[in-house]
NULOBA-857440 format. One record per residue (C-alpha): x, y, z; residue number from 1. Coordinates in Angstrom, 3 decimals. Layout:
<zadrens>
+----------+----------+----------+--------+
:        u :        v :        w : lodren :
+----------+----------+----------+--------+
:        X :        Y :        Z :    NUM :
...
+----------+----------+----------+--------+
</zadrens>
This chain:
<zadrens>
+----------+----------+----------+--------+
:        u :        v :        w : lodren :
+----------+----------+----------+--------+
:  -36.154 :  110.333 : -145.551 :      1 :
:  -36.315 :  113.191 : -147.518 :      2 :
:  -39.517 :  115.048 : -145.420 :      3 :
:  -37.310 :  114.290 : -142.450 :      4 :
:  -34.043 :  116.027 : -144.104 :      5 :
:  -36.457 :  118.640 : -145.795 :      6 :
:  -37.725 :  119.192 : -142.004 :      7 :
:  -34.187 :  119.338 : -140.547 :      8 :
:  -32.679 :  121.978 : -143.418 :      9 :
:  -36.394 :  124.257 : -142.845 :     10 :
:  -34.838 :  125.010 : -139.383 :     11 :
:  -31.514 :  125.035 : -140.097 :     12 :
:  -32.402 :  128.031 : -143.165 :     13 :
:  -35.284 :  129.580 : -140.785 :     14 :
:  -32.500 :  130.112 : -137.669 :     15 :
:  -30.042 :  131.535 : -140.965 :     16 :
:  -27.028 :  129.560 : -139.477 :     17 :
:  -25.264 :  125.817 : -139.187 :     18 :
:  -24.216 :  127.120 : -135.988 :     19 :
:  -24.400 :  125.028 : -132.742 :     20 :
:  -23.029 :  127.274 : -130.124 :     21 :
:  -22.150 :  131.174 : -130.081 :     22 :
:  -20.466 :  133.884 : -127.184 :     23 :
:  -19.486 :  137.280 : -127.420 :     24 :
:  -16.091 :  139.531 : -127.305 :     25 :
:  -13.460 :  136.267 : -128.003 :     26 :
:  -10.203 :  137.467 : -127.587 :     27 :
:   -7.285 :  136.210 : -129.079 :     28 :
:   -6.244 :  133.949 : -127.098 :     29 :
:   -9.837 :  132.301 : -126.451 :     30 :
:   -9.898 :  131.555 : -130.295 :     31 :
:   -6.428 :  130.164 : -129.957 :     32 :
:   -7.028 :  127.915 : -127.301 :     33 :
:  -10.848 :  126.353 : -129.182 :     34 :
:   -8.564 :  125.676 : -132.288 :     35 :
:   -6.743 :  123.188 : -130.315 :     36 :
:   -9.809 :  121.534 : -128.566 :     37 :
:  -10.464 :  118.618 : -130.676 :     38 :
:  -14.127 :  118.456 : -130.052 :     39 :
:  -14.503 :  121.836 : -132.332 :     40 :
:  -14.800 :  121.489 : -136.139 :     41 :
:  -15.969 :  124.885 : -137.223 :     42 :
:  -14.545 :  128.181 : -135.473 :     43 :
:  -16.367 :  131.415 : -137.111 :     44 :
:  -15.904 :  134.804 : -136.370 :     45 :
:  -17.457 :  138.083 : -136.935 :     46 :
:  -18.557 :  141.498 : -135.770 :     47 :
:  -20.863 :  144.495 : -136.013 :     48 :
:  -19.978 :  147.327 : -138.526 :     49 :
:  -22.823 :  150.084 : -138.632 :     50 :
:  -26.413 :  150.549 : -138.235 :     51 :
:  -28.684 :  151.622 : -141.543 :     52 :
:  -30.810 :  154.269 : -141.153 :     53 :
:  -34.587 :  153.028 : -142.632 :     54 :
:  -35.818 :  154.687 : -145.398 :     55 :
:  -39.426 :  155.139 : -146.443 :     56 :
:  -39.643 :  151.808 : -148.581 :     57 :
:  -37.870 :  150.025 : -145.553 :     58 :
:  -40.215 :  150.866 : -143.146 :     59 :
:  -39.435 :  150.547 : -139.614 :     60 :
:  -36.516 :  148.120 : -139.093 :     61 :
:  -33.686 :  147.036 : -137.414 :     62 :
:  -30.708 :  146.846 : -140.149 :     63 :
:  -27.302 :  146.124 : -139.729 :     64 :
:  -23.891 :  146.060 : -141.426 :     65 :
:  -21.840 :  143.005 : -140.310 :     66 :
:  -18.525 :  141.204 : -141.271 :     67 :
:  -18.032 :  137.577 : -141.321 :     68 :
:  -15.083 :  136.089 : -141.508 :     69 :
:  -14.540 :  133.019 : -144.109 :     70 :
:  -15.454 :  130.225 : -141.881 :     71 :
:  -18.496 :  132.042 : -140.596 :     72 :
:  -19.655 :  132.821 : -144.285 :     73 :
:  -18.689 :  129.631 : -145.843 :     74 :
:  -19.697 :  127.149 : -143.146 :     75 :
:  -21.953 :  128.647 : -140.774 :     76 :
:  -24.034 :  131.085 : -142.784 :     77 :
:  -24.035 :  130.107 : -146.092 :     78 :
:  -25.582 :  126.324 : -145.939 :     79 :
:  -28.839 :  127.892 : -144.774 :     80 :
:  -29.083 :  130.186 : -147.798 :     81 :
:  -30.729 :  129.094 : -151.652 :     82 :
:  -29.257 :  130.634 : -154.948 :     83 :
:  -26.683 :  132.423 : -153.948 :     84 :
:  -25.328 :  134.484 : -156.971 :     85 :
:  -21.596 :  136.671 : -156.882 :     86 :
:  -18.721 :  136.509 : -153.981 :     87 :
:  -18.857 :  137.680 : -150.583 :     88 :
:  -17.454 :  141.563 : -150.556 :     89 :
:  -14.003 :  142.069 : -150.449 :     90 :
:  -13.441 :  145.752 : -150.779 :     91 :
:  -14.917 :  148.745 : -148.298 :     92 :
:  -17.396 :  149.672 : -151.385 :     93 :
:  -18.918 :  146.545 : -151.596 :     94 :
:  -22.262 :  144.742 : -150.247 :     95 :
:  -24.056 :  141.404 : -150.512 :     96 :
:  -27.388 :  141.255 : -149.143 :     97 :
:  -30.059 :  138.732 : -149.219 :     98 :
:  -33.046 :  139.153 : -151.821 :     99 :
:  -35.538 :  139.654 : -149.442 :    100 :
:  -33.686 :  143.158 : -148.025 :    101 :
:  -32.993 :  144.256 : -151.793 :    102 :
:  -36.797 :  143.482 : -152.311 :    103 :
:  -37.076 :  145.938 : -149.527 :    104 :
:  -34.953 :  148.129 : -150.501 :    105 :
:  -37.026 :  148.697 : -153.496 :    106 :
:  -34.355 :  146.344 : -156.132 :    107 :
:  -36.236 :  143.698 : -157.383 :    108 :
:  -33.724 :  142.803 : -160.022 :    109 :
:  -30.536 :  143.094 : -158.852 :    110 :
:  -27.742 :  143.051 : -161.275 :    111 :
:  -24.006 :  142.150 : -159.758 :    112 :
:  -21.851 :  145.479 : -160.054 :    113 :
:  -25.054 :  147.382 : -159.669 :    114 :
:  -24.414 :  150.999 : -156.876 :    115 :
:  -26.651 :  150.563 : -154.417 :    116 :
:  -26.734 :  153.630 : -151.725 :    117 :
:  -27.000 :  152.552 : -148.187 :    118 :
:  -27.374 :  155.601 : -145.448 :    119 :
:  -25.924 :  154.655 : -142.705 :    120 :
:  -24.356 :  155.507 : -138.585 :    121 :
:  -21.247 :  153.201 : -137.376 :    122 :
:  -22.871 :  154.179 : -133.617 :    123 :
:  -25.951 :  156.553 : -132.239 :    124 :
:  -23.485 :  158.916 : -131.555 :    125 :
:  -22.002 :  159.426 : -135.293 :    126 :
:  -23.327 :  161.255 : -138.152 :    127 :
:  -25.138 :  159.655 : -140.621 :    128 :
:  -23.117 :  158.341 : -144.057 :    129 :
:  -25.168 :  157.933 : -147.232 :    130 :
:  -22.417 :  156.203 : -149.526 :    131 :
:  -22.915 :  154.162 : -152.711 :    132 :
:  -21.806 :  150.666 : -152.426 :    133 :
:  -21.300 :  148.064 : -155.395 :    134 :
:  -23.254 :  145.177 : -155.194 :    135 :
:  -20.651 :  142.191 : -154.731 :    136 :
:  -23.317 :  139.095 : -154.299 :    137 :
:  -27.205 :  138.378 : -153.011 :    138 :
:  -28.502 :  135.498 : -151.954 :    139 :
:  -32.261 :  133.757 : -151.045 :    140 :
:  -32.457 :  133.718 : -146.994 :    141 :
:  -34.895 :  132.601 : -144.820 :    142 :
:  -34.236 :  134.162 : -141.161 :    143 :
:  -36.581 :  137.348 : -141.948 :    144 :
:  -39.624 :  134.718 : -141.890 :    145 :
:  -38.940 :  134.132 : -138.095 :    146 :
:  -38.109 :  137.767 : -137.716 :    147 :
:  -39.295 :  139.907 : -140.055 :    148 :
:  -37.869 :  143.372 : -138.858 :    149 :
:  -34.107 :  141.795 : -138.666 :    150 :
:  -32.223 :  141.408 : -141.297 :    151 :
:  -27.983 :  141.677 : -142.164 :    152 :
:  -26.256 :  143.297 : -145.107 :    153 :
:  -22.647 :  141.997 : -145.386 :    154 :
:  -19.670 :  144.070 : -145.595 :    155 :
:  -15.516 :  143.800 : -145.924 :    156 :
:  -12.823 :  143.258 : -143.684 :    157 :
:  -11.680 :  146.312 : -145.362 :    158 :
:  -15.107 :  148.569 : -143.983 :    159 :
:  -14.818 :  146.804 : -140.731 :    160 :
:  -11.364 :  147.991 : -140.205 :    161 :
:  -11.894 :  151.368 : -141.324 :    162 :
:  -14.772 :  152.028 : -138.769 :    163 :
:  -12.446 :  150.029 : -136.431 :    164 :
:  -14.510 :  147.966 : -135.744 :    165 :
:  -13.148 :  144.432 : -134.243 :    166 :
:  -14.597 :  140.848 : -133.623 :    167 :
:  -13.193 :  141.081 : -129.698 :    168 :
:  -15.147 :  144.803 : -128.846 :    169 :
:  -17.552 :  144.256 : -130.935 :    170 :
:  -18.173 :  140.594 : -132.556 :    171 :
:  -19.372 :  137.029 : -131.471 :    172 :
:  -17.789 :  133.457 : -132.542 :    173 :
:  -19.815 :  130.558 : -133.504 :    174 :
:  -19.241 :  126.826 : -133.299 :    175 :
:  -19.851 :  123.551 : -134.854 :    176 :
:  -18.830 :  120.691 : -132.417 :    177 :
:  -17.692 :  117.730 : -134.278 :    178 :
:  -21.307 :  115.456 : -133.700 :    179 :
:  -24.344 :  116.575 : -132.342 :    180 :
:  -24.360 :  114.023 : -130.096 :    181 :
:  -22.634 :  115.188 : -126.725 :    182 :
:  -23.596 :  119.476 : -127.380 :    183 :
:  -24.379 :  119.944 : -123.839 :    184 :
:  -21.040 :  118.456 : -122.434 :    185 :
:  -19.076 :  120.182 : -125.268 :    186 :
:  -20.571 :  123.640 : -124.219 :    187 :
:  -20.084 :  122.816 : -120.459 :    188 :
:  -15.995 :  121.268 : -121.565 :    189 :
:  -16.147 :  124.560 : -123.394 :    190 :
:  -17.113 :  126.796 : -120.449 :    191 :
:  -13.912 :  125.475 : -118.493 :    192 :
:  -11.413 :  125.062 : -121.123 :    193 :
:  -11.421 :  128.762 : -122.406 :    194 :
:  -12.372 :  130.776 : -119.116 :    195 :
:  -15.014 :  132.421 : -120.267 :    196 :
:  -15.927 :  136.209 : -118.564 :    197 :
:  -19.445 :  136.533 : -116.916 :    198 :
:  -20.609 :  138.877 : -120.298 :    199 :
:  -19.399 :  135.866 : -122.376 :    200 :
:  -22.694 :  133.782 : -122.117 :    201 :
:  -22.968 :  130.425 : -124.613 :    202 :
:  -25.933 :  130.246 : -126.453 :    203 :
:  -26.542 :  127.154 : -127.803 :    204 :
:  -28.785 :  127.293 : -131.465 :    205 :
:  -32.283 :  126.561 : -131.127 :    206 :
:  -31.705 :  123.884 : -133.929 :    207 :
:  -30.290 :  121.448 : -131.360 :    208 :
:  -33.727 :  122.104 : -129.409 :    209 :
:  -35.673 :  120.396 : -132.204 :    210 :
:  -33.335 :  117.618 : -134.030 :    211 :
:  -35.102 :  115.675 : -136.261 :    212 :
:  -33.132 :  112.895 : -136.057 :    213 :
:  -33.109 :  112.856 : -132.420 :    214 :
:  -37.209 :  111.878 : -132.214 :    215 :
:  -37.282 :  108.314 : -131.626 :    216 :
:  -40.997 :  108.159 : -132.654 :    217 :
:  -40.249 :  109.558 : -136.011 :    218 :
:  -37.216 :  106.949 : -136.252 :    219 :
:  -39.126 :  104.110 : -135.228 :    220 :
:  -42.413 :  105.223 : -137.616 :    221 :
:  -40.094 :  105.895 : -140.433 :    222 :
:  -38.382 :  102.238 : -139.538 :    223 :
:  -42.152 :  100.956 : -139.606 :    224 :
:  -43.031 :  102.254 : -142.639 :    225 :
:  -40.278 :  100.935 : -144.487 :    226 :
:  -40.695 :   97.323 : -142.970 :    227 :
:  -44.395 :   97.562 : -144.287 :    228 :
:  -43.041 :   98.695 : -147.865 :    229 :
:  -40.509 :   95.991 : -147.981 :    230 :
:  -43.079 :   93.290 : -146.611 :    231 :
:  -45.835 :   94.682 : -149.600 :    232 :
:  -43.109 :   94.388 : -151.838 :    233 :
:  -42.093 :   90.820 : -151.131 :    234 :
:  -46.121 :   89.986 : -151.025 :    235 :
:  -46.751 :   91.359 : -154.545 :    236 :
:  -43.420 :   89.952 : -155.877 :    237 :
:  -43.398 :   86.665 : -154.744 :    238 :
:  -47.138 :   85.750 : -155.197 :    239 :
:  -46.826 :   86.927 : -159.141 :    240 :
:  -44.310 :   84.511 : -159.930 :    241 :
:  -45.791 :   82.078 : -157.889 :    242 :
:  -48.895 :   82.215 : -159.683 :    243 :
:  -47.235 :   82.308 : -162.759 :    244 :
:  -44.852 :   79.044 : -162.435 :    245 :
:  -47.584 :   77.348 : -160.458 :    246 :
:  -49.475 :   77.842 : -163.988 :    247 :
:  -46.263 :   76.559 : -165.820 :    248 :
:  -45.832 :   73.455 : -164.270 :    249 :
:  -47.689 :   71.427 : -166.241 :    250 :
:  -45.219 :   72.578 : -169.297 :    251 :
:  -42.168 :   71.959 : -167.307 :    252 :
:  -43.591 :   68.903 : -166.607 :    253 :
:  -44.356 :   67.968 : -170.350 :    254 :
:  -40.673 :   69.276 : -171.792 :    255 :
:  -39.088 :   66.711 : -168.381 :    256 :
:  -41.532 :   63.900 : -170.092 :    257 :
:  -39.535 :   64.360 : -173.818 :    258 :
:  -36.363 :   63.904 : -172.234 :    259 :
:  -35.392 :   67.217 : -170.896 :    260 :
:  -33.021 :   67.260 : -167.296 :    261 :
:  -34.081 :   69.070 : -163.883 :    262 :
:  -30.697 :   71.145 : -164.567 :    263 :
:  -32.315 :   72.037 : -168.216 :    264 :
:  -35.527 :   73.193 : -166.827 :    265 :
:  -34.109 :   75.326 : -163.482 :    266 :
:  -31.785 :   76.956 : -166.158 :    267 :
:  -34.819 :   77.590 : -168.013 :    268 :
:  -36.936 :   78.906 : -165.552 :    269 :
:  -34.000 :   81.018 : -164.279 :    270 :
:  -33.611 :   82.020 : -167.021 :    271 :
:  -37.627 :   83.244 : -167.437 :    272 :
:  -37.365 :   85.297 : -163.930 :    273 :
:  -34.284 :   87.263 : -164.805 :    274 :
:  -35.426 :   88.122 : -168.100 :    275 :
:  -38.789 :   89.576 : -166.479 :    276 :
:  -36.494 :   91.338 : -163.712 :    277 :
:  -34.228 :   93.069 : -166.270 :    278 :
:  -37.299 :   94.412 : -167.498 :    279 :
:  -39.177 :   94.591 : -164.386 :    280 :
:  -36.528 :   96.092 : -161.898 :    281 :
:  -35.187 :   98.938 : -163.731 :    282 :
:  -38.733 :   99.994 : -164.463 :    283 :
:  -39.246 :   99.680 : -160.907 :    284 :
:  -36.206 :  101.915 : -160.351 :    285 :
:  -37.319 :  104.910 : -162.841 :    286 :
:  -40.706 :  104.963 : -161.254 :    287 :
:  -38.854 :  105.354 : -157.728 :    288 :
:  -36.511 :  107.601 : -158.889 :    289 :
:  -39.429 :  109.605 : -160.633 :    290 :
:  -41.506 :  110.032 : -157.695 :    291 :
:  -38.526 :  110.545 : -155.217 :    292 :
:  -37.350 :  113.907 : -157.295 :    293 :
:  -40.413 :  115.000 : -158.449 :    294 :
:  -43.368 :  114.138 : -156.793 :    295 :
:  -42.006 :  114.057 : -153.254 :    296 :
:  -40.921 :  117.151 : -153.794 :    297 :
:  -44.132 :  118.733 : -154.898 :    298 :
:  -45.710 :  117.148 : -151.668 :    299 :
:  -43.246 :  118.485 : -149.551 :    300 :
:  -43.953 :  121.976 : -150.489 :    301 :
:  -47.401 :  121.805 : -150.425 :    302 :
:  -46.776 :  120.397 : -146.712 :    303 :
:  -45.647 :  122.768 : -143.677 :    304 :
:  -42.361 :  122.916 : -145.188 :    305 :
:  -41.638 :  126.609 : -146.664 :    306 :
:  -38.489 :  127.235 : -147.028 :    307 :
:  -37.901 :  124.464 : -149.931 :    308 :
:  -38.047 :  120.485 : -150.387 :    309 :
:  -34.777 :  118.818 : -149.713 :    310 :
:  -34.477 :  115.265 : -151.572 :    311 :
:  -32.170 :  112.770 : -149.824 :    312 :
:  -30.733 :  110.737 : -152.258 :    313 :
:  -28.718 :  107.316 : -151.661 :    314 :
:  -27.302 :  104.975 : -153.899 :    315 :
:  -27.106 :  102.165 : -151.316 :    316 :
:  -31.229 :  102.035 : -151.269 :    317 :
:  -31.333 :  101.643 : -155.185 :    318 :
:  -28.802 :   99.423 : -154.790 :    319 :
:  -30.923 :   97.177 : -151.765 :    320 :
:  -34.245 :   97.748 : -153.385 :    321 :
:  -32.292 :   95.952 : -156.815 :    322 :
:  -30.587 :   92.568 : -154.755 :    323 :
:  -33.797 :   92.436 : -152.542 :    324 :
:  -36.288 :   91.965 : -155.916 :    325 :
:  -33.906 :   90.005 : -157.595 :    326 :
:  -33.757 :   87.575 : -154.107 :    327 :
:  -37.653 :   87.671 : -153.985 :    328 :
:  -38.053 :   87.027 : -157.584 :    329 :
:  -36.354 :   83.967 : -157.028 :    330 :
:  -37.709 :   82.824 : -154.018 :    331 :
:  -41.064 :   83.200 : -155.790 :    332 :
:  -40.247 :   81.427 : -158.405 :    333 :
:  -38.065 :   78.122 : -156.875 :    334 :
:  -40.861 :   77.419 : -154.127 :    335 :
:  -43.269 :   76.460 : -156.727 :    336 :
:  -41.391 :   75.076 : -159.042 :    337 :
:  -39.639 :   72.910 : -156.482 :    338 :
:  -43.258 :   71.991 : -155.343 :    339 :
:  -44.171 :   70.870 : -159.205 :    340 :
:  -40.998 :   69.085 : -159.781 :    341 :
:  -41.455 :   66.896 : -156.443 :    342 :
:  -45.198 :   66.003 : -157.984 :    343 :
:  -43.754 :   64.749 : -161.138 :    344 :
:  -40.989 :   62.811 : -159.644 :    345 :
:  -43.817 :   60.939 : -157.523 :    346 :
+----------+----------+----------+--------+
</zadrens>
């Protein structure tokens, strides 16, 4: 579970967005018109600013300033990021760019507050601007390993207005549909609902190309794998205890010769089997939990994943793995016992 989730966030982080669908130039009353479509759960906006001239360090690149709105930042763009540090810019003098593009720019510690001069053109047409801008955040992305001559460096609302710049001349929207299950349909119920322009193509993310969770033969080997765990784990469980009442038999069968009652002696050997699975069980429990958030991880990294080991965590198979040993525990014990019992009553 958590190679498939670490596999599923890798290109999720390596595409640098949540997004499942994008267009160009949405006007106002396109955007108006998806917040009422119920199959929509995430509508995020935002636009080009300026282009930034390369500098020596840089090399040759293609560099832009960009403003995202707060559902494009929050939700779309900002899941497929690691250790993000500071607040997304809110004045014109402000930045946040990603650690890789700092590393370019020659900053390899960046400090929050720190000026940071960015030389820059709002079009080709426009003079170059080489102003100092504050450093408002900066972040661990992922994106530049796909492409590594693109990269973003994230601006105001207030900059964006200033170079009047706007999301319908000069921006894109992207979408998260609520499920992942019916994305072609949604972009085609899309396509009619908002009457899109013939320079308004969808592009749906290249995520949704490669879904994890959508490989059947992953599902059904992980589904196989976990049957043979659970199957090893009844195995080794049951024949334990059954080795180990079958070699107490004799003694239950001496302490029902003194006088002792069946009830007595199940109560007894109940009592035996839980005491060895409140020890047992909870051991069994660190040692999963140890090797699920370390060691899987460590795997995982050294794997083809590079963008960072996810662990999925959930109660509810801590929870299973607990009732089904305590159920095998018991089964191992009673078939035996029940087997001895019958011997002595003959």
């Amino acid at each position: 579970m958590s190679i498939i989730e670490s596999l599923k966030i890798q290109l999720m982080r390596l595409e640098g967005s949540a997004s499942h669908a994008a267009f160009p130039y949405p006007d106002n009353n396109q955007i108006h018109k998806m917040e009422a479509l119920d199959y929509i759960d995430v509508i995020g906006a935002g636009n080009y600013v300026a282009m930034v001239e390369n500098t020596e360090q840089m090399g040759n690149m293609d560099i832009s300033m960009v403003y995202y709105d707060k559902n494009l930042y929050s939700y779309i763009h900002k899941p497929a990021w690691k250790d993000i540090e500071g607040n997304y810019p809110q004045y014109s003098n402000e930045v946040m760019v990603s650690r890789w593009l700092l590393d370019k720019m020659g900053i390899e510690n960046p400090q929050i507050g720190m000026d940071i001069p960015i030389p820059h053109r709002i079009d080709d047409t426009d003079s170059m601007h080489t102003s100092n801008f504050k450093l408002s955040g900066y972040y661990t992305s992922f994106e530049h390993l796909k492409s590594r001559d693109l990269g973003v460096i994230l601006v105001s609302e207030e900059l964006s207005q200033a170079y009047c710049k706007s999301i319908e001349k000069d921006g894109s929207v992207n979408l998260i549909f609520k499920g992942t299950s019916n994305i072609e349909n949604n972009i085609k119920n899309l396509e009619r609902d908002i009457n899109l322009s013939d320079d308004q193509p969808i592009i749906s993310s290249a995520i949704l190309d490669t879904n994890i969770t959508d490989n059947i033969s992953i599902l059904i080997a992980c589904l196989i794998t976990i049957i043979i765990f659970m199957i090893a784990g009844y195995l080794l469980i049951y024949n334990v205890l059954y080795i180990s009442v079958t070699r107490d038999v004799r003694f239950y069968g001496l302490l029902k010769a003194i006088g002792a009652t069946s009830k007595q002696i199940w109560q007894l050997l109940f009592k035996q089997v839980s005491i060895i699975s409140l020890i047992g069980i909870p051991l069994g429990l660190l040692s999963a939990g140890l090797i699920s958030f370390i060691i899987v991880p460590l795997v995982i990294e050294s794997s083809s994943v590079t963008t960072g080991a996810v662990v999925s965590f959930s109660p509810y198979v801590f929870v299973g793995a607990t009732l089904f040993s305590l159920l095998t525990s018991y089964i191992g014990a009673m078939i035996p016992a029940k087997k001895g019992f019958a011997c002595f009553a003959n």
